[in-house]
N, C-alpha and C positions, 0 to 999 in steps of 0.2 A: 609580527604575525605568529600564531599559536602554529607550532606540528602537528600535524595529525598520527596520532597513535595508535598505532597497530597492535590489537591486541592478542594475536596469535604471538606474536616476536615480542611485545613485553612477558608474556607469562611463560614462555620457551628459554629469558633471558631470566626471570624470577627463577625455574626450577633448577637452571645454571645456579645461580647466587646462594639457593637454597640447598643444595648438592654442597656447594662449597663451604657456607657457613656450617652444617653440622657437622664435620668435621673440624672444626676448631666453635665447641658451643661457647665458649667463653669470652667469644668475640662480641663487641656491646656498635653498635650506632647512637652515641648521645644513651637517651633514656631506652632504645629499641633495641629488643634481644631476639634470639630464634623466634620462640616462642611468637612473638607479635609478629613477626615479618614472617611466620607462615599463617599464622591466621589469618592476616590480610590476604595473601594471598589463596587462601582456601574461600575467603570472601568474593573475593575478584572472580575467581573461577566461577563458585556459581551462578554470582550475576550473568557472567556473558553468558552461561549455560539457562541458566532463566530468560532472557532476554532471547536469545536465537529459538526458545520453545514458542513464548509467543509471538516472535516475528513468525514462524512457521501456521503459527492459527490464524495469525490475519491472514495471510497467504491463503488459506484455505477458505477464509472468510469470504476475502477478496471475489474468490474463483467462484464462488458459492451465488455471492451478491451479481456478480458480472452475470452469470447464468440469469438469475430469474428476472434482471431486467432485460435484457433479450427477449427471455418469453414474454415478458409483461407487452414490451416494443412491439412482437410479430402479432400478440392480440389487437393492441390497438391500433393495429394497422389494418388487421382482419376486421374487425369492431366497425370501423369508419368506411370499408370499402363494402361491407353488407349495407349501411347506412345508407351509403350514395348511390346503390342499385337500390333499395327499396324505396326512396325517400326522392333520390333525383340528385344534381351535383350545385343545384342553385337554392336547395331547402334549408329553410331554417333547421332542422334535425343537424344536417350535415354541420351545419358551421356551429351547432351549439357542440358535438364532439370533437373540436376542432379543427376541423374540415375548412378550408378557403374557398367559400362560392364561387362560383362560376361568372357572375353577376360582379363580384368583389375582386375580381384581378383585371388586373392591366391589360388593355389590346394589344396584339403585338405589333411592333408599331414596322415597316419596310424601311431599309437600308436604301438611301439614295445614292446610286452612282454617280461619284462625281470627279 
């Protein structure tokens, strides 16, 4: 199973790494010099920095969208209860805005003690 990486404590451990390698720049990884191993990391950083921007607009998005269906909710709820006063709780009006007739629900049925 894969670790999950944190990337506050890999980029806090890259500017460790990176702090240390330029003082000795002649230091090599295989073919990887300073040079690439800060670019990457100048990379990294702004992804998570682009990525946390727009986790933050969905967020806003989210809030945004949650809101006007609410309003949307409390209309068609207003919508359907003006319906069933002008119209009655057993009319076709009512069940064509989705409204359950009166006529179309279950009786209630008594609880036999026993």
């Amino acid at each position: 199973m894969a670790r999950k990486i944190s990337f506050n404590e890999t980029l806090k451990d890259a500017r460790r790494v990176l702090a240390a390698w330029e003082k000795m720049p002649d230091f090599k990884i295989g073919d990887v010099r300073l040079r690439d191993f800060s670019t990457l990391h100048d990379e990294v950083r702004e992804l998570i920095d682009a990525y946390l921007k727009k986790r933050m607009e969905l967020k806003n998005l989210k809030h945004e969208r949650d809101a006007k269906v609410r309003d949307l909710s409390d209309l068609i709820t207003r919508a359907r209860s003006g319906i069933y006063s002008q119209f009655g709780g057993d009319s076709i009006e009512y069940a064509q805005a989705g409204g359950t007739r009166s006529s179309d629900r279950k009786p209630h049925k008594r609880r036999t003690r026993g």
